[in-house]
Every structure is written in structure tokens, then in C-alpha cells.
N, C-alpha and C positions, 0 to 999 in steps of 0.2 A: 439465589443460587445462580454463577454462571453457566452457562455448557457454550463448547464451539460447535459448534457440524456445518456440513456442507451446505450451501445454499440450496435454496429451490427455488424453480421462477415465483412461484407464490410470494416468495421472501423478496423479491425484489421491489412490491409494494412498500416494504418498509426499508429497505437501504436506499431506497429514492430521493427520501426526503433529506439522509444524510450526503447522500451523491451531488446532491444540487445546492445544499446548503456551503458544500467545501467548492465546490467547481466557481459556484458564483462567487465565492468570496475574491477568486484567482492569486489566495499567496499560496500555496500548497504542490499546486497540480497543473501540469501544463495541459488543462480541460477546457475548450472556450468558455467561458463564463454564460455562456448561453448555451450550450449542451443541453437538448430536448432529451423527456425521459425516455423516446425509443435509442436515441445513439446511446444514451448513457445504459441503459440494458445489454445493447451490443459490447461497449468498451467494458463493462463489467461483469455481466455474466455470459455472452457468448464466446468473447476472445479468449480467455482465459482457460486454461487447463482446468481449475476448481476454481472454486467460489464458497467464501464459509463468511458464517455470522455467529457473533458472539451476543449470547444471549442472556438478560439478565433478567430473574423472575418473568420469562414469556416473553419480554420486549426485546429487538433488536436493538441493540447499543454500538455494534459497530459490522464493521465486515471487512474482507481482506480479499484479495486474487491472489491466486499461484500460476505461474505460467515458467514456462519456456524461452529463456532469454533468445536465445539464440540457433536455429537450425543446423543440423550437420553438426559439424566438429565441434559445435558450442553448444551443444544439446544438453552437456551436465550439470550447464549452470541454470537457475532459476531466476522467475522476477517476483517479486510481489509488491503489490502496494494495498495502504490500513486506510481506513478511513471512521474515527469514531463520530460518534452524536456530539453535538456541543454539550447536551444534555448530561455527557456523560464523562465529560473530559476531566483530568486530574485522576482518576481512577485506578489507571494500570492496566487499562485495557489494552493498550499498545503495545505493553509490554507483552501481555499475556498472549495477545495476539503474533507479535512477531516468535515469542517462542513455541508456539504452537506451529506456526507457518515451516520454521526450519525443522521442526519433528518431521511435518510430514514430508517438506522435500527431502529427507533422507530416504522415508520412507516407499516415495516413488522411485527414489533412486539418483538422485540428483546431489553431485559433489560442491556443487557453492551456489550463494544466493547472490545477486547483484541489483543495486538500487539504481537507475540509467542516468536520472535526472532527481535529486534529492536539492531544492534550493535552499542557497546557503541561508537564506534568511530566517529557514523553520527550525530555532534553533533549538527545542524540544525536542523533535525529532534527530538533528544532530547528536544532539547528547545520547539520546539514549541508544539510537543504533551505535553512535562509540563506546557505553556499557557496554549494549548487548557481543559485544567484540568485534562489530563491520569496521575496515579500516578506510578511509577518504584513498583511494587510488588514482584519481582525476580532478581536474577542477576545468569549467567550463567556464570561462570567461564572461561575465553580462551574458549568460544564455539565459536564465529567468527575467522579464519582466514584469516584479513586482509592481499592484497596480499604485500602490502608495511608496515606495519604496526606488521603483524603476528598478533599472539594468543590475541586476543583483547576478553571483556567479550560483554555478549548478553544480554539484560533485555529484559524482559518482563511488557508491559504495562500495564493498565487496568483503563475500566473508566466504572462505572454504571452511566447507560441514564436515567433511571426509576425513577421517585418521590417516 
């Protein structure tokens, strides 16, 4: 059985091991690949507006943030970023997870979602935010450096939620 719900710090014992697992790898996430578990608590569950975990028979498999792109005038956009288990990858988690994410920023009130830095080389994730209907509205030049790959570009996503 899956369920999402909010995180708790409790749960942050088990998104740790997926925090560190993606960070260190550094194709993903512009996270230093050495990211100790206290900053990675902070960047994960105190910055953020919410915090949820998908859960499958009792184990965390993945987790997500929702936050607030932007202050003032850009307050109705959101941000979120997914992060699954290797353990768990191929799944649909991502999937399940991003559409859960825009349920609820509608639900807080929030008229589009925005990805800041998406590198072009994740190209799983590419695909599937371009399914999920996000469009590429930016491209950032060699702002990713892949550690195997080097100076790779960044887009930027973007998807209005709002009718």
C-alpha cells in the first residue's frame, strides 16, 4: 500500500539515507556532495513550507518539499523538489509524487509550480515533468556541473496550476 503525508522530524531518520545517497552522487541536485545530515534537515525539512513522504508498506521510498518560490509579488508560484530511494526507482513514485505535490499547492493556494534548476542531463526527469505538462522556459548555460559529465545546462521548468 502507498500513502503520502506530511513529514515529521521523526521521518527524517529515513529520508536521510535518500538525501545523502542523491546529494553525494551530485548529478541531480545542486547539494554539496558532502552535505552533513544536520544542513540536509535544514535544506529539507526546516526551509520548506511542507515536507511529505511516500510511503510504501511502512517504509519511506521517497519524499518531496513544497515551498514558496518567491517572496511578494511571486508568492503564487511554488517550488518543489522529489527525491526517491534507489531502492525504489522505476516505480512511479515520481510520478505519484509530483502529482500529489500540485494537488496540494493548489490547495494552499498557489497558481504555478516552478523547477529553478532541473539539469539537463536528468533525463528521466526531463521527460516526465514534460508528461506531467511543465514547459522548459529557460536554459541556463553550463550552470550544472556534472561530476562525470562536467558543464552540462540547467532549465528551468514551469507549469501554471490555475484555470
Amino acid at each position: 500500500m502507498i500513502e503520502i503525508r506530511e513529514a515529521t522530524e521523526h521521518d527524517f531518520e529515513a529520508i536521510w539515507p535518500i538525501f545523502h545517497e542523491v546529494a553525494k552522487a551530485g548529478e541531480t541536485y545542486a547539494y554539496s556532495p558532502d552535505t552533513n545530515k544536520e544542513q540536509a534537515f535544514s535544506i529539507w525539512m526546516s526551509a520548506p513550507n511542507y515536507t511529505y513522504v511516500l510511503v510504501e508498506n511502512g517504509e519511506v521510498m521517497g519524499t518531496y518539499y513544497l515551498k514558496t518560490n518567491q517572496a511578494g509579488p511571486g508568492q503564487h508560484v511554488c517550488n518543489c523538489g522529489y527525491m526517491v530511494s534507489s531502492l525504489a526507482r522505476g516505480k512511479g513514485f515520481a510520478t505519484i509524487m509530483c502529482e500529489h505535490s500540485q494537488q496540494k499547492a493548489v490547495e494552499f493556494g498557489y497558481k504555478a509550480m516552478q523547477y529553478n534548476f532541473v539539469a539537463a542531463s536528468n533525463d528521466l526527469a526531463v521527460k516526465l515533468w514534460l508528461k506531467l505538462g511543465f514547459s522548459v522556459v529557460g536554459t541556463l548555460p553550463k550552470a550544472f556541473n556534472h561530476p562525470r559529465l562536467g558543464y552540462v545546462d540547467a532549465l528551468v521548468m514551469y507549469k501554471w496550476l490555475a484555470d
